[in-house]
N, C-alpha and C positions, 0 to 999 in steps of 0.2 A: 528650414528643414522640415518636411514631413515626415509623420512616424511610420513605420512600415507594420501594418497590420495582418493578422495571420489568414488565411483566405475566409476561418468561418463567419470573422466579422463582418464583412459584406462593404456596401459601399461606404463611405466618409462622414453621408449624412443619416447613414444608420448606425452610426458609432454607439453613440451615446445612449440610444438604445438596449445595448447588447452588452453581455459580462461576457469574456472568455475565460472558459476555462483552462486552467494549468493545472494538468496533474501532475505529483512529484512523487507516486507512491514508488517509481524504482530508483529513484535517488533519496530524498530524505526520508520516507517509507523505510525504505531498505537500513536506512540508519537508526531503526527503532533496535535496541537489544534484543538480541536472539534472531531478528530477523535477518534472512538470506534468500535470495532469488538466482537460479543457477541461469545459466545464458537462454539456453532454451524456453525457460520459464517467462523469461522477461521480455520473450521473441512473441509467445504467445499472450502475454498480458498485452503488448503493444498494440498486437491484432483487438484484441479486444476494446483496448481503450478507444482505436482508430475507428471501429464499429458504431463505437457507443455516440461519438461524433463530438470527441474529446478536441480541443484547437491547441494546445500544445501540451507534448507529452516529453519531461525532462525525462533523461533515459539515463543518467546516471554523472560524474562525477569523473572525469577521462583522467587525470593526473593523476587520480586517487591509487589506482594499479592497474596492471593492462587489462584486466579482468572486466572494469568498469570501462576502460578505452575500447577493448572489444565490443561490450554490450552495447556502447552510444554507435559503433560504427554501423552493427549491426542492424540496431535495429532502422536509423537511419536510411540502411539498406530497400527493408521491406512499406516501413509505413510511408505512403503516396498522399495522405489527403490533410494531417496533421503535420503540425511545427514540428520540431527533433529540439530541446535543448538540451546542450549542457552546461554544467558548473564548473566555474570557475574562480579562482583566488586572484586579485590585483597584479598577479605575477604574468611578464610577458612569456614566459614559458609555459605555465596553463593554459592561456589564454593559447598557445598556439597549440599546443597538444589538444586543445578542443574543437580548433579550427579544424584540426587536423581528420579528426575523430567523426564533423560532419559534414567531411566533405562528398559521401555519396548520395547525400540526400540536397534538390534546391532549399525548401523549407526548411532552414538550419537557423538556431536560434544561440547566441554566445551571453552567459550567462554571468555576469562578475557582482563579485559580491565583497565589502570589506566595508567594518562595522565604522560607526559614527558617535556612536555613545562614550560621555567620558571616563565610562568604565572600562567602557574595552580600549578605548584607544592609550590609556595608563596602563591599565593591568596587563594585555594579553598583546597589542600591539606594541608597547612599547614607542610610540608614535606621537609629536605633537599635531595641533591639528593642522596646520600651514601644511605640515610634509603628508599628513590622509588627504589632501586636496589637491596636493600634487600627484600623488599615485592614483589617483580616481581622474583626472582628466589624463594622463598618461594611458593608463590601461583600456578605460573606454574607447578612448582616439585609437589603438592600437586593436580594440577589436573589432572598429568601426571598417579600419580597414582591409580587414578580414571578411566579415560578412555588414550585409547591411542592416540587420534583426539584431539588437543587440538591447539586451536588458541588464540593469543597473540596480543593487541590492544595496539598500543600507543596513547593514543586520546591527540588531539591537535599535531598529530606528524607534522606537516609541520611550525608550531611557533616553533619546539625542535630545542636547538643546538645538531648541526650536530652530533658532536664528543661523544656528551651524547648519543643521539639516540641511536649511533652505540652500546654504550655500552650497553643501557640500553635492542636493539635485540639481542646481543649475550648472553646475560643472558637470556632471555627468551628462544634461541636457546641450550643454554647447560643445562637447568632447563627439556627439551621436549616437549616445543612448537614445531607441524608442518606447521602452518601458520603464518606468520609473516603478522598481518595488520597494514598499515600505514596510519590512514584516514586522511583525512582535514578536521577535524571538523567544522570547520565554513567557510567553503568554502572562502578560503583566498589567495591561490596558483592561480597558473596559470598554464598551460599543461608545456611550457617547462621546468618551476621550479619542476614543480611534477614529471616529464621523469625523471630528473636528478639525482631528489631523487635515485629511483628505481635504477638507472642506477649506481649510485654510492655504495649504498647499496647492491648490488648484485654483484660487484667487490671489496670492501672493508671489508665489514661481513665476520669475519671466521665462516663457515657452510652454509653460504647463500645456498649453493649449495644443501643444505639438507633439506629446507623448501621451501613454496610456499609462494611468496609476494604476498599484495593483498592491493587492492585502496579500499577506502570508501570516497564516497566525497559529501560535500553538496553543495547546488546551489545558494549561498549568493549573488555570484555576477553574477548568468548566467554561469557557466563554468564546474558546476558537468560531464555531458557525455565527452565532451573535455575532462577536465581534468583525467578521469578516463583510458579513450581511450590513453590519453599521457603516464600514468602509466603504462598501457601494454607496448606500444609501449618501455618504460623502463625497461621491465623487470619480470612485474607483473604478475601473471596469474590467477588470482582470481580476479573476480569484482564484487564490493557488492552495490546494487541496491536497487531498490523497484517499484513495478508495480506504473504507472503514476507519477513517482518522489516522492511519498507522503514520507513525513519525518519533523522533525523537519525544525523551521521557515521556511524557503524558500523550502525546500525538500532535498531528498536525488538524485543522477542520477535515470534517468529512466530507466530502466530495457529492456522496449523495445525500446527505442531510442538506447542504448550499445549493445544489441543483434542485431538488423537491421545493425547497422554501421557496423558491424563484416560480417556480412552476405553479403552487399552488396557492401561493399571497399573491399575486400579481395584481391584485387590487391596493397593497401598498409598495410592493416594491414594482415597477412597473417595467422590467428588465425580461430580457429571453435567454436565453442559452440556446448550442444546436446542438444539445445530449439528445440524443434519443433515450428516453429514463428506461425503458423496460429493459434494457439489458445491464442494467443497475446491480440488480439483484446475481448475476450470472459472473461480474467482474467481481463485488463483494466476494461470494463462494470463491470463486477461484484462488484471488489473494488469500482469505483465511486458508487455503487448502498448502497454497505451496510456501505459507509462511510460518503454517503451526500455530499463527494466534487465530485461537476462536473467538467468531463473535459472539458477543453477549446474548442473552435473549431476548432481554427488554430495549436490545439496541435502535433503536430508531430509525424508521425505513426496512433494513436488511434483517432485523432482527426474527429469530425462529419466534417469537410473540407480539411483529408489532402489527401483526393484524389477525391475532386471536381473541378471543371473545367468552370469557367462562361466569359471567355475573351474569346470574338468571335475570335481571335487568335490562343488561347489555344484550342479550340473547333473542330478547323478546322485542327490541327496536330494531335489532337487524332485519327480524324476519320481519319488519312491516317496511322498514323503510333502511339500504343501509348507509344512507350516507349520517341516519339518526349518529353513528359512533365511528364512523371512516372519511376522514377531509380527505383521502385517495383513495383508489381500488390497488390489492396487491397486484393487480395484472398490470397500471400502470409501471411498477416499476419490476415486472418481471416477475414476479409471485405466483403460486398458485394454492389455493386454499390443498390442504394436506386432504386424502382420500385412500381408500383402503380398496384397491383395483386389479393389485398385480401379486400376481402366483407364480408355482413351478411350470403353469400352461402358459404363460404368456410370452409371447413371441418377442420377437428383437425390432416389430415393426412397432410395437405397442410400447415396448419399452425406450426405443430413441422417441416417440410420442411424450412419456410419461418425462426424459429426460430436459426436453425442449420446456416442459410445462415449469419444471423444477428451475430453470436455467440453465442447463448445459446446452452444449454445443459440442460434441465430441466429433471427433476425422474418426475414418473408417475403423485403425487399428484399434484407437482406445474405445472405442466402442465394442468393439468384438469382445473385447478383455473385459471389459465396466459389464457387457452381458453373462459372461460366464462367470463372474464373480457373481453375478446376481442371481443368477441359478442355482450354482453352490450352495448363496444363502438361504433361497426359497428351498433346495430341499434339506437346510438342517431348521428353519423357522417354522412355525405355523403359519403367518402370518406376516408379513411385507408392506411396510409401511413406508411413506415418503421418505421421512428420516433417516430408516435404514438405509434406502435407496442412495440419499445425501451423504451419509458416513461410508459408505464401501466405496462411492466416485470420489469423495475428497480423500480417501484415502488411497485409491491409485494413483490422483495427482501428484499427492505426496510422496511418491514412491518414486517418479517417472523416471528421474537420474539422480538416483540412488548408485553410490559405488560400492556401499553396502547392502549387502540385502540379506534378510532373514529367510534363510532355505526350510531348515527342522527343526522341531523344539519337541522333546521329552521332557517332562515333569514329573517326580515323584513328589509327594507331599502327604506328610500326616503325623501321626504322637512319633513317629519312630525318625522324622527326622526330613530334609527336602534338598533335594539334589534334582540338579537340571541338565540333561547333556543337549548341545545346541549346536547345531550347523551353521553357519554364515557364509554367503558366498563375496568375497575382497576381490575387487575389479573381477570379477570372473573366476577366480581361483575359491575352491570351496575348502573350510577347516571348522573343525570340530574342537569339540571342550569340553569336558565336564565339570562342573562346581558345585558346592553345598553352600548354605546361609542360615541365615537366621528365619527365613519363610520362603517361598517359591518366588516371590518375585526377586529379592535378594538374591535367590541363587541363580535366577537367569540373568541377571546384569552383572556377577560375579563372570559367569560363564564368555558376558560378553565382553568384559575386560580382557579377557585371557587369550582371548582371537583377536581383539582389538587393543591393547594397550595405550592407557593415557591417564592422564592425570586430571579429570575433568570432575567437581563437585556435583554430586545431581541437589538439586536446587528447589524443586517441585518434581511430585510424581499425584496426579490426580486421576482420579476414575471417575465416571458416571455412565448412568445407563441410558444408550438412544433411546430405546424404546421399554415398555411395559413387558412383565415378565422375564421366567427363570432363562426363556431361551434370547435374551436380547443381547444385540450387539453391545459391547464394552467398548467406551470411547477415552482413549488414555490419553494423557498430554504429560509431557517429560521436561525438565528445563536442567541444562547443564553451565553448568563454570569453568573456564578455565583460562588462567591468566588475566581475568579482569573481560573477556568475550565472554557471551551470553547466547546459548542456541538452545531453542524449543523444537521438542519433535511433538507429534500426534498420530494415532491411528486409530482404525478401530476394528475388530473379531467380535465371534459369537466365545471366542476363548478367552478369556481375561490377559489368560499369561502370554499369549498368542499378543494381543494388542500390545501391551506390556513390552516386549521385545521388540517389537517395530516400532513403537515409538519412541523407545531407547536408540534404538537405531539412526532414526530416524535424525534425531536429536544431534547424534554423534556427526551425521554426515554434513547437516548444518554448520555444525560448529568447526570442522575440518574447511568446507566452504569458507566459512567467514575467518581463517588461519590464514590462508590464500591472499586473503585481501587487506591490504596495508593503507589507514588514511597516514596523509602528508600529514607535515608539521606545521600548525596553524601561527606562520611567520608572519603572515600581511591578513589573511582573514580564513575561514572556515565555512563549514555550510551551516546552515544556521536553519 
């Protein structure tokens, strides 16, 4: 049996060469708390990942709700050049509801996944291991003949004994699995332990030699990229990621941290990918925009500081030489150094310029709209800087299907007392509120119980300033509870309270989204 390889890996005896990449940020991404991605969003992240020259792009979880059987069909639909997978459970009813789900795309990938470790297979399976070995050649075999791309998950493999593993991937390998994954679920491993894995499994597996191994790793303890990177270097050649780490508790690797390290060690990791890196920077924003987690600053690669420079030391090697403090240029992966160029005079040819420089890509409409907000701001700002530019675009992304939206906001506040009356417009239908609290922003999220009712804890409410001075934009992040889900909103205004209420908003419409969406009962396995 041959494996079937996704097109970007190229011929047979270029395999071994090449990592593919597998992003997961709209399926196991999307399962980080708080996080929600509406159809539309996950239409346009696909564009983008298919851009960036991503080789397979898991679109979601089809059994999970129609929600996510929509989003895999859909996207399916549009992307031409990338794989489509989805996730699946051991169960031949997932496994056909996934078939199901890609069928309008050739490049369709079936994804089954049910854990090996004998923690899970006691506690959560319920399972001896004779009967996990029969449900794994069963379900492979059955989604072999479904499609011919089929990948096989041991989840919790790095807790598996060794000698089971083995057995439990050559059953998956003689059933017609062509990808054998080996994640670490809970990020527990460590690089050398995980090399070794690989390294052993690909000299003791009968057929190894007939499938592609592949890391999935999370970042419990710090050591997801590490550890993923070890995996190749063991053997691997598929690594499963997610744009800015997002993923269950801690995350998944980052997607651009693995592809950079690839790119620019390649004197000891001696691998390619076919990322195009500079639109790195452009998928980052975006994900942080329509998921409300912000990136860090010091975050690595995509970070607003990881190619700033403020040590009169560091300062004074750039300008002789800059590779003195830069092993990349931010243009490689879609950066552009921050500059202060755009006013109330600047035109919409200067500004989709100034846009592509930041990383956007906007269609005609959100541009028109991204301009006139920017306008707006240039005539209530002195001064218009990058970041402001960054915080008014991510925060229309944020907005784009919204079923709430924040129409008006009055504020009174001061010794005598703060009452807020607030307009919302609810699918299209506009209502009013007035409420008082214990400070203004209290009384606008009172106001927007009263239009909105629910039962939601707010959980975090954070403020910071984009930019320098009285007149800068305020950038709020909101985080709500309710029933055990978790939704973050984000915006940002030159008006504190203004922000404040969109990303309350914001927050709420999140969390109603992810109300919608119902995971299974992890009977035979889960996503992992």
């Amino acid at each position: 049996m041959t494996s079937v390889s996704p097109a970007a890996i190229g011929s047979a005896s270029d395999k071994r060469d090449n990592v593919v990449i597998f992003d997961t940020t709209m399926r196991d991404g999307e399962q980080s708390p708080g996080a929600s991605m509406s159809l539309e969003e996950k239409l346009e992240l696909a564009k983008i990942l298919e851009e960036m020259g991503v080789d397979i792009i898991e679109a979601g979880f089809p059994i999970a709700s129609n929600g996510d059987f929509e989003a895999v069909r859909e996207v399916a639909k549009i992307v031409k050049n990338s794989t489509i997978a989805g996730l699946c459970r051991a169960h031949q009813v997932d496994i056909d509801r996934c078939a199901e789900a890609l069928k309008p795309t050739q490049r369709g990938r079936i994804h089954v996944v049910i854990a090996t470790s004998d923690l899970h297979m006691k506690h959560k399976l319920q399972m001896e291991p004779d009967a996990v070995i029969d449900v794994i050649a069963r379900s492979v075999s059955h989604a072999r003949n479904l499609r011919d791309d089929v990948e096989w998950s041991a989840e919790d493999a790095t807790r598996s004994d060794r000698q089971f593993l083995r057995r439990a991937v050559e059953t998956a390998i003689k059933a017609g699995a062509t990808t054998i994954n080996l994640p670490d679920t809970v990020g527990y491993t460590y690089p050398s332990e995980y090399a070794d894995l690989f390294n052993w499994m690909v000299n003791n597996v009968e057929g190894a030699d007939k499938v592609i191994f592949s890391t999935h790793c999370h970042n419990d303890l710090g050591l997801a990229v590490a550890n993923s990177l070890a995996g190749v270097q063991g053997g691997a050649r598929q690594v499963e990621c997610a744009i800015n780490g997002l993923g269950e508790r801690a995350g998944n690797a980052a997607l651009e941290e693995i592809v950079m390290a690839l790119k620019v060690r390649g004197d000891r990791l001696p691998y390619r990918t076919g990322i195009d890196t500079t639109h790195i920077t452009r998928a980052s924003r975006y994900v942080s925009a329509i998921t409300g987690f912000p990136v860090q600053y010091n975050k690595a690669i995509v970070g607003k500081n990881a190619f700033a420079h403020e040590s009169g030391i560091h300062q004074d090697g750039m300008l002789k030489n800059r590779e003195t403090y830069e092993i990349m240029t931010p243009e490689s992966v879609g950066q552009a150094p921050s500059s202060l160029v755009m006013g109330k005079h600047s035109g919409s040819h200067a500004f989709r310029a100034k846009l592509k420089d930041l990383g956007y890509e906007l269609g005609e409409n959100a541009l028109k709209e991204a301009f006139g907000r920017f306008k707006d701001l240039a005539d209530r700002k002195k001064h218009v800087y990058d970041d402001d530019i960054i915080a008014l675009v991510d925060d229309a992304l944020a907005r784009g299907s919204e079923k709430i939206r924040v129409s008006r906001l009055r504020v009174v506040a001061g010794t005598d007392g703060q009452s807020a009356e607030l307009t919302l417009d609810v699918d299209g239908v506009s209502s009013t509120a007035e409420a008082t609290g214990d400070g203004p922003v209290d009384a606008v999220f009172n106001a927007i119980h009263k239009i909105v009712p629910h039962s939601a804890a707010l959980r975090l409410f954070q403020v910071h300033a984009v930019t320098e001075g009285t007149d800068a934009q305020a950038q709020v992040s909101v985080r709500l509870e309710e029933d055990g889900r978790i939704a973050t909103g984000a915006a940002a205004d030159t008006d504190t309270l203004t922000a404040s209420a969109k990303a309350y908003v914001n927050a709420l419409n999140n969390l109603f989204a992810r109300k919608e969406k119902s995971r299974p009962e992890a009977a035979i396995a889960s996503g992992f």
